[in-house]
C-alpha positions as CSV (number, residue, x, y, z in Angstrom):
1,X,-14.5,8.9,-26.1
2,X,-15.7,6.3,-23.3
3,X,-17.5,8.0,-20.8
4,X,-15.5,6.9,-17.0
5,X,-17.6,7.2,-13.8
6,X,-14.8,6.7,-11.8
7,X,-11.1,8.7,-12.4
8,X,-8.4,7.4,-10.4
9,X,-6.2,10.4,-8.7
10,X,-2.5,10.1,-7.5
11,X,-2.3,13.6,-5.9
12,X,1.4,14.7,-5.5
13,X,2.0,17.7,-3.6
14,X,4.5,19.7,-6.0
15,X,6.9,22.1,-4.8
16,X,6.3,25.8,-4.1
17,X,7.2,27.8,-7.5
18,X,7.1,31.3,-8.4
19,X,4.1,31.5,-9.8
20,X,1.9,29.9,-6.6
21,X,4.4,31.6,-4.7
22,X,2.7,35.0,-6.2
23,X,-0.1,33.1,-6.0
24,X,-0.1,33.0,-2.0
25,X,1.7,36.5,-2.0
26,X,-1.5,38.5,-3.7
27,X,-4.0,36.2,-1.6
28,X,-2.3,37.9,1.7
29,X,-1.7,41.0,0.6
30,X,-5.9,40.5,-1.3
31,X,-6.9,39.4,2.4
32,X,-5.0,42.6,4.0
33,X,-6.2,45.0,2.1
34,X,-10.1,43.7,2.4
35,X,-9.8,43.3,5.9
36,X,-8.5,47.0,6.3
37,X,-11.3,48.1,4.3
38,X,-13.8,46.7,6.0
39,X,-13.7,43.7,9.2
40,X,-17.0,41.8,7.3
41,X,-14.9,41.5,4.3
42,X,-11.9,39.9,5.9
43,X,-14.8,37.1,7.4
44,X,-15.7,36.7,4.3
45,X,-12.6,36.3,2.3
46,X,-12.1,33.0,5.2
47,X,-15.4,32.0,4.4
48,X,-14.3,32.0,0.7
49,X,-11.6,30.5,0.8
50,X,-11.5,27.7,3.0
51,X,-12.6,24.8,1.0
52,X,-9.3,25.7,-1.2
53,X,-6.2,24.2,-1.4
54,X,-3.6,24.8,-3.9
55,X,-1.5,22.7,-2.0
56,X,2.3,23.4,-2.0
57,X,5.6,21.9,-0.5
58,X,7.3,24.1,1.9
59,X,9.9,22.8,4.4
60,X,8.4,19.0,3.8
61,X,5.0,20.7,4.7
62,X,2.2,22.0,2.8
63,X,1.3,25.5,2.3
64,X,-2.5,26.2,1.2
65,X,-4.4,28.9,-0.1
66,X,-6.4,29.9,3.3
67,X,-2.6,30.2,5.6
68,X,-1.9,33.4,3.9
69,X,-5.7,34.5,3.8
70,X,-5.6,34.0,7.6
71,X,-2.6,36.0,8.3
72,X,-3.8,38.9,5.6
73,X,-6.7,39.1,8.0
74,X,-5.1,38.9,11.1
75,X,-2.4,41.7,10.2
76,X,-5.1,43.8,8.6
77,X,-7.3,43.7,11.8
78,X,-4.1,44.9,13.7
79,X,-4.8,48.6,11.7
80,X,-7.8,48.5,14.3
81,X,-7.5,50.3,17.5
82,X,-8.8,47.9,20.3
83,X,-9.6,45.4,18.2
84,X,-8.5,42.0,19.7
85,X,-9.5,43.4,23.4
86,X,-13.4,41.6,22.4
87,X,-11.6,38.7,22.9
88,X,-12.4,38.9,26.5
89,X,-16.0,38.3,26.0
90,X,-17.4,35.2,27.8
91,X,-18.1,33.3,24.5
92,X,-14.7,33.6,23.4
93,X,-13.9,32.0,26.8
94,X,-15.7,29.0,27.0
95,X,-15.3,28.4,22.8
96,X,-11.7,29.6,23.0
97,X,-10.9,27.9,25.9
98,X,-12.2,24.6,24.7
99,X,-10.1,24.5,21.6
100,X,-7.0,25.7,23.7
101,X,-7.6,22.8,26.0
102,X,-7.9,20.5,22.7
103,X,-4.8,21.8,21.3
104,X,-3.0,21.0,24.6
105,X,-4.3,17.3,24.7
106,X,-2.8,16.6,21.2
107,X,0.6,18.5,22.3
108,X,0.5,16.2,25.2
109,X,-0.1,13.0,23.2
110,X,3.7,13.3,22.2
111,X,4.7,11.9,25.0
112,X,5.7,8.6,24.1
113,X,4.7,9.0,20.6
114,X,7.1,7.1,18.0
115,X,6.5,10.0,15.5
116,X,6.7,13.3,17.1
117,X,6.8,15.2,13.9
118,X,3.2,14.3,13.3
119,X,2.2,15.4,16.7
120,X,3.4,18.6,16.3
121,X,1.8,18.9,12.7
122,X,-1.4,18.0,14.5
123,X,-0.7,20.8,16.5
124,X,-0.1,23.5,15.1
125,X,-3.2,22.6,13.3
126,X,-4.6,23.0,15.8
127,X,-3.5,26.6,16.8
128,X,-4.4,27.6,13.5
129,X,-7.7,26.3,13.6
130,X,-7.8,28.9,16.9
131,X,-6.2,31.7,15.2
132,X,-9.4,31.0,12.5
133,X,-11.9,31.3,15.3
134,X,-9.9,34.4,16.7
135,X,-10.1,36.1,13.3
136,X,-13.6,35.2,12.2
137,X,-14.7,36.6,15.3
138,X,-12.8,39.6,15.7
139,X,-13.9,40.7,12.4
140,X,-17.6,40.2,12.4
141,X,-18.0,41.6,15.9
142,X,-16.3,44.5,15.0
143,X,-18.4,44.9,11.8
144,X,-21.8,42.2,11.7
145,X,-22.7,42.5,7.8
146,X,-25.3,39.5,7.6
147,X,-25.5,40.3,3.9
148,X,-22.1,40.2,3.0
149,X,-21.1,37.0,5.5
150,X,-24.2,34.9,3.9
151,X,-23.3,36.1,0.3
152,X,-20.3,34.6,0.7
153,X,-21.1,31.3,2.5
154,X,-24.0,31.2,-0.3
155,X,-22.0,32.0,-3.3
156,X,-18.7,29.5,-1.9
157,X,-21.3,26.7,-1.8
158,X,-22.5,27.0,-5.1
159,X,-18.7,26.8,-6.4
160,X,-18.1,23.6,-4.4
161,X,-21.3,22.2,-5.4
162,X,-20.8,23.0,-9.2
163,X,-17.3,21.2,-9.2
164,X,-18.7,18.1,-7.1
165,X,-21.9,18.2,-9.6
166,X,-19.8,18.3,-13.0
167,X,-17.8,14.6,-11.5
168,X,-20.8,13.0,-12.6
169,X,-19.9,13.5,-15.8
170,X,-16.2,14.2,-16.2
171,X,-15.5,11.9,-13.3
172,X,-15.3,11.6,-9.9
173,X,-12.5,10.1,-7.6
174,X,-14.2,7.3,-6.2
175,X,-17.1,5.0,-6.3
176,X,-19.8,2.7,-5.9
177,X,-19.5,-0.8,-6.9
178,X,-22.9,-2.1,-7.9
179,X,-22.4,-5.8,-9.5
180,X,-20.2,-5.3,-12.1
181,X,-20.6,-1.7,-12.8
182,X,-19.0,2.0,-10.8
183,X,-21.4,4.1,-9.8
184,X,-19.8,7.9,-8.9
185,X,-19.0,9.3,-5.6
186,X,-18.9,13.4,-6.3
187,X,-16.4,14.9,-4.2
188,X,-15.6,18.4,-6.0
189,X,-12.5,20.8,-4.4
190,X,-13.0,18.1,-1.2
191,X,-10.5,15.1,-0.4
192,X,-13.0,12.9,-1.2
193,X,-16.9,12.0,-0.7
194,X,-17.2,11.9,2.9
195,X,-15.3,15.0,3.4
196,X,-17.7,17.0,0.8
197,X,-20.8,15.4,2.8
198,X,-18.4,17.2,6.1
199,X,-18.1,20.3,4.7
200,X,-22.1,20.3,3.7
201,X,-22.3,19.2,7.5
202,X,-21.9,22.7,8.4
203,X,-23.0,24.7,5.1
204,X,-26.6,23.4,4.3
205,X,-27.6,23.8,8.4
206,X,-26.0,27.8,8.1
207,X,-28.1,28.1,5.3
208,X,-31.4,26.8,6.4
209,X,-31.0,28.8,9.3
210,X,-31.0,32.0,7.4
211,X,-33.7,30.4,5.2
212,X,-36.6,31.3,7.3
213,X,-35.3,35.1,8.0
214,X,-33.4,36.0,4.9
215,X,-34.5,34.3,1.6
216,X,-32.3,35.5,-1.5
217,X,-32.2,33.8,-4.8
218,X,-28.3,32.7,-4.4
219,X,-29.0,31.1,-0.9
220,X,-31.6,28.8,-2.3
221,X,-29.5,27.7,-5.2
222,X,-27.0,27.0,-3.0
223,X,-29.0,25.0,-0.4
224,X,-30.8,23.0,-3.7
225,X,-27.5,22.6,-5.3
226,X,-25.3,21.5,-2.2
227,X,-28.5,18.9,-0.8
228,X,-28.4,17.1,-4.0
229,X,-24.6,17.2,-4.4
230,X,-24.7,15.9,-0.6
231,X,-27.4,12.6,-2.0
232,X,-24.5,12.4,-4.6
233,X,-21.8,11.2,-2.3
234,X,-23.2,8.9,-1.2
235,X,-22.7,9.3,2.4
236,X,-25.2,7.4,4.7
237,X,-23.4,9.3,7.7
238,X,-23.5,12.9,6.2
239,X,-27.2,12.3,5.1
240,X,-28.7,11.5,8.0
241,X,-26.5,13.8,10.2
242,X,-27.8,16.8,7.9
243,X,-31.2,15.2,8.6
244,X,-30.7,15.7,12.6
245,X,-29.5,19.4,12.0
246,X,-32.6,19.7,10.3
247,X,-34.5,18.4,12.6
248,X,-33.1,20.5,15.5
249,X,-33.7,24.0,13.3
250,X,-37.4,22.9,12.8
251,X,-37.8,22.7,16.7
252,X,-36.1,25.8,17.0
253,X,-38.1,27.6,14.4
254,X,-41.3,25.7,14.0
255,X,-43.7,25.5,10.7
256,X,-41.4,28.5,9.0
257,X,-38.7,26.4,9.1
258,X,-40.2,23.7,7.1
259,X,-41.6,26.1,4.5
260,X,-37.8,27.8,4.4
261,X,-36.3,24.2,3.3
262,X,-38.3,24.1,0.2
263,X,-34.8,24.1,-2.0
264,X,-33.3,21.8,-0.2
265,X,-36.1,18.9,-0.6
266,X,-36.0,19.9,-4.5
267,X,-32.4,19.2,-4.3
268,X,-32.9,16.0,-2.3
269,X,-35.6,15.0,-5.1
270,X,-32.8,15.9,-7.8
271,X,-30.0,13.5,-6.0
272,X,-32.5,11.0,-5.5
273,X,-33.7,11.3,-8.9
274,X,-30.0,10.7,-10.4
275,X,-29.2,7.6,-8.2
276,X,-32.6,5.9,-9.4
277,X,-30.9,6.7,-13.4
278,X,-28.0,5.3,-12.1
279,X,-30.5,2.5,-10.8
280,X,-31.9,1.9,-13.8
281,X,-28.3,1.6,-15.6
282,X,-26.6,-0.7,-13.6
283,X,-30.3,-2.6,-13.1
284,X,-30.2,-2.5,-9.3
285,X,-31.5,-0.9,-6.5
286,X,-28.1,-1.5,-4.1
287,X,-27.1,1.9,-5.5
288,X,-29.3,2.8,-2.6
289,X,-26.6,1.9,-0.2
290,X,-29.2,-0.3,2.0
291,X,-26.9,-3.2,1.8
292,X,-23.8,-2.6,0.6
293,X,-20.2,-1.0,1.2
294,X,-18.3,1.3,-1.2
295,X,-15.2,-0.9,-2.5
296,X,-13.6,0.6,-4.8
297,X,-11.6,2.9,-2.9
298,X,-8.9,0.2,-1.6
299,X,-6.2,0.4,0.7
300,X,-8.0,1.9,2.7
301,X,-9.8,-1.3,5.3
302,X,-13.2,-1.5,7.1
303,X,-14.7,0.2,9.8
304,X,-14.6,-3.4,11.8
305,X,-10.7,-3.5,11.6
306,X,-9.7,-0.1,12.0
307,X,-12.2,0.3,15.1
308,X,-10.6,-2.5,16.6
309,X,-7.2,-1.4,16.5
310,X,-8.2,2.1,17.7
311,X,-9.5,0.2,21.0
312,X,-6.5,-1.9,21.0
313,X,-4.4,1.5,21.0
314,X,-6.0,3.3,23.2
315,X,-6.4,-0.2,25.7
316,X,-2.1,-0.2,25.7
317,X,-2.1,3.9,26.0
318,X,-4.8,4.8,27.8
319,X,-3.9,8.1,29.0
320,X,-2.4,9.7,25.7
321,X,-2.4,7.8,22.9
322,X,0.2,6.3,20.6
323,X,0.6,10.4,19.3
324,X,-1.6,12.9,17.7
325,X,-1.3,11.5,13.9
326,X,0.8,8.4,14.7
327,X,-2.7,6.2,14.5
328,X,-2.1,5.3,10.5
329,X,1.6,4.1,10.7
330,X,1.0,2.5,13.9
331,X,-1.9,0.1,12.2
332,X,0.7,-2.7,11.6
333,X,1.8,-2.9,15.1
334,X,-2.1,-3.6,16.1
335,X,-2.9,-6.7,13.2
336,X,-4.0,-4.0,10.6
337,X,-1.2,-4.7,7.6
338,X,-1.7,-2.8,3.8
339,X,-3.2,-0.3,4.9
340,X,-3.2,3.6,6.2
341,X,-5.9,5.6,6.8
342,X,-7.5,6.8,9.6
343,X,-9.8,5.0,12.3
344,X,-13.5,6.5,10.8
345,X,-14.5,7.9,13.6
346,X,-13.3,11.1,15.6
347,X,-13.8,9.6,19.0
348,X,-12.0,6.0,18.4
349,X,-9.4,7.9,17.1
350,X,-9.2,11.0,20.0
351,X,-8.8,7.8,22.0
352,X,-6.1,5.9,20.5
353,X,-4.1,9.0,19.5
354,X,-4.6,11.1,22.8
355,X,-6.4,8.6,25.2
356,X,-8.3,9.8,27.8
357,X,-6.8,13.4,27.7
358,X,-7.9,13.8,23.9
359,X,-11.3,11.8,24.7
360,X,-12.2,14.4,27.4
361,X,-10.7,17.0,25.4
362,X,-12.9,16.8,22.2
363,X,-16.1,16.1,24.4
364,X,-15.4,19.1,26.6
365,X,-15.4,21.4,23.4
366,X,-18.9,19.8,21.7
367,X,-19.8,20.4,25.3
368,X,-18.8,24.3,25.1
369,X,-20.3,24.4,21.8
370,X,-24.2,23.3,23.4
371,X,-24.1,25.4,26.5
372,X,-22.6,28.5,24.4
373,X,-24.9,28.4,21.8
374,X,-28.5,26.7,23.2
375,X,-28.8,29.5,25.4
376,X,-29.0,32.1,22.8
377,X,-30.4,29.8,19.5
378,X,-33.0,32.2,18.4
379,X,-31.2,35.6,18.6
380,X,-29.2,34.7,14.9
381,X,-29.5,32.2,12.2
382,X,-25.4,32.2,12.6
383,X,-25.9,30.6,16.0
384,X,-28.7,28.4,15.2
385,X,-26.8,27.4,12.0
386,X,-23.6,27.1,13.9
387,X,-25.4,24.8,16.6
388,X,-26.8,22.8,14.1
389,X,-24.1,21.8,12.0
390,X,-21.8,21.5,15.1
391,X,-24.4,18.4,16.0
392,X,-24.4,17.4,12.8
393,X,-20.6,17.4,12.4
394,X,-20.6,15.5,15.7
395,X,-22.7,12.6,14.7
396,X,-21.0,12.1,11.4
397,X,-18.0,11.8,12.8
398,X,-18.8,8.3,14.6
399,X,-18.4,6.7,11.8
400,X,-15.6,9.2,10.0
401,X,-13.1,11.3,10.9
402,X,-13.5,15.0,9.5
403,X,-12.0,18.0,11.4
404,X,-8.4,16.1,10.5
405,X,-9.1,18.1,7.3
406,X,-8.4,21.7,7.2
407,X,-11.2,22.6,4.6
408,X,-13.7,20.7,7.1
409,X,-12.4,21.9,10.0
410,X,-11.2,25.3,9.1
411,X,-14.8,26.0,7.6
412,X,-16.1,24.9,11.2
413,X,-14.3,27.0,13.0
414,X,-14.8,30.0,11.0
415,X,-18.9,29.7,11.1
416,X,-18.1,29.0,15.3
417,X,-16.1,32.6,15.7
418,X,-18.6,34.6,13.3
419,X,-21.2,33.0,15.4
420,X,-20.1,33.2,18.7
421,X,-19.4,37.5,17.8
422,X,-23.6,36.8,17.3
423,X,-24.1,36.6,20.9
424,X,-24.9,38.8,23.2
């Protein structure tokens, strides 16, 4: 057998069948019956599940594993007297509010918009993404197990991590050209590399956080295991925005802080270690990524390009957009031919999708997220964490474009309700 660094995937989304039909079927009624056992366990089953797929067609759209989570939850929360009336707290407001005003800014992007199917898939995206935060937060502010939440965050992480981890040797979906040889880009249950370094964006900040209050043997592996599996991808972007979140929980916390992050530099020194073996087989030190650019993706352009033709969109629609999820189709119109992707960065693309509106939109809401959450940083890892990743997620996403993706952005959304419940 020849070992194959790099495994090229053609993902097609099969139909719905019975059996993932019973699939989604026990998930909600396995969601509903948690959540009516205890509120802590329906956060948790979101927190578990998010970074799933199982995609299947339904209608020409896809059904995933967390939709019927989500509504288990949200039924099961119903069997609560009062329960959605902590809605009105101000949190809620402001966090709520923010993503409401985001979901409207993408509705209104239709207007005009050649495709306005993908508009409205954007949003009701969207609206679920809000229905995430509503259900997160209902449940751990009606019952705050810190135990059980951070188990769960603790023991996902170690399950994507694993699957990303084992690509270096079965395979992963994309890599590194270095000369004449593929170096791996890990990528696990994620769409690809970038979108693991996203999802470890918001995971590795949550669990440093709790690091310094709350140190179990299953949070360290999973903060050593995702650190190295985050080196692994690759992902100048992802690394150094985890560096920044870093950076912002050692002012908040001090000296502990740095102490507390001891499995994540041994994880950084495993990650490191493997890219100088991979160094030392392809007999260069570009594996680095100092100098060069991934290219074996394809298809997919350069930042230069698609940067430009966001501008250029957003310059002939400047109030909103070409449409919420028209950017990729529109590419030929704006000197961008073979290729359909998105623009790399979550603000070129808010502006050439939803102009201004959408701009404003998605600044308002990091906005909501600083105020909310800087006020109250040291009253719960979950809100330090939550702060943290949000700036991380924010600074990645110059240069990529991550909350498109459910398992990104559900898992964003989740942490943001569970820690906005955290606040007084």
């Amino acid at each position: 057998m020849i070992y194959r660094p790099v495994v090229d995937q053609f993902p097609v989304i099969p139909a719905l069948d019975p059996w993932s039909a019973a699939v989604f079927a026990a998930a909600f009624l396995g969601a509903l019956a948690l959540t009516v056992r205890r509120p802590a366990y329906g956060a948790c089953a979101l927190i578990a599940v998010m970074p799933f797929a199982l995609y299947r067609e339904v209608f020409s759209t896809a059904m995933t594993l967390p939709r019927p989570v989500l509504l288990g939850v949200l039924v099961g929360l119903t069997t609560y007297r009062g329960a959605f009336a902590v809605l009105r707290s101000r949190p809620m407001f402001w966090i709520g509010g923010a993503l409401l005003a985001y979901t409207c800014a993408t509705a209104l992007s239709g207007i005009g918009a050649a495709h306005l199917d993908l508009v409205l898939r954007e949003t009701f995206k969207d609206l679920e993404y809000l229905l995430v935060l509503v259900a997160a937060y209902v449940c751990y502010r009606l019952d705050p197990d810190a135990d059980c939440t951070l188990g769960a965050l603790a023991g996902v992480t170690v399950a994507v991590s694993l699957s990303a981890l084992a690509q270096e040797v079965i395979g992963a979906p994309s890599g590194l050209y270095v000369g004449n040889a593929v170096v791996p880009r890990i990528a696990g249950v994620l769409e690809g590399p970038n979108q693991l370094a996203g999802y470890y964006d918001l995971a590795i900040p949550a669990l440093g956080a709790w690091a310094v209050t709350k140190r179990t043997t299953l949070a360290a592996a999973a903060l050593a295991l995702a650190t190295a599996a985050d080196v692994l991808t690759f992902s100048r972007s992802g690394l150094l925005a985890v560096g920044a979140a870093a950076v912002l929980l050692v002012v908040v916390y001090g000296r502990p802080m740095l102490v507390a992050l001891r499995p994540a530099y041994a994880g950084f020194a495993a990650g490191v270690a493997v890219i100088a073996g991979w160094g030392i087989y392809v007999h260069s030190a570009n594996v680095f990524r100092m100098s060069i650019e991934s290219a074996y993706a394809g298809g997919v352009g350069n930042r230069k390009e698609l940067w430009a033709a966001a501008i250029r969109m957003f310059l002939r629609h400047p109030l909103t957009g070409v449409g919420a999820g028209n950017y990729e189709l529109e590419l030929p119109f704006y000197g961008v031919l073979g290729v359909r992707t998105h623009a790399n960065s979550w603000y070129l693309q808010s502006l050439a999708e939803g102009g201004i509106l959408l701009f404003g939109a998605t600044l308002a809401m990091l906005a909501a997220f600083a105020v909310t959450f800087a006020r109250a940083v040291r009253r719960s890892p979950w809100i330090s964490g939550a702060l943290a990743g949000t700036l991380a997620l924010a600074l990645h996403q110059i240069a990529d474009y991550l909350v498109f993706f459910p398992k990104i952005g559900g898992t964003w959304w989740v942490l943001a309700g569970i820690a906005c419940a955290a606040l007084p």
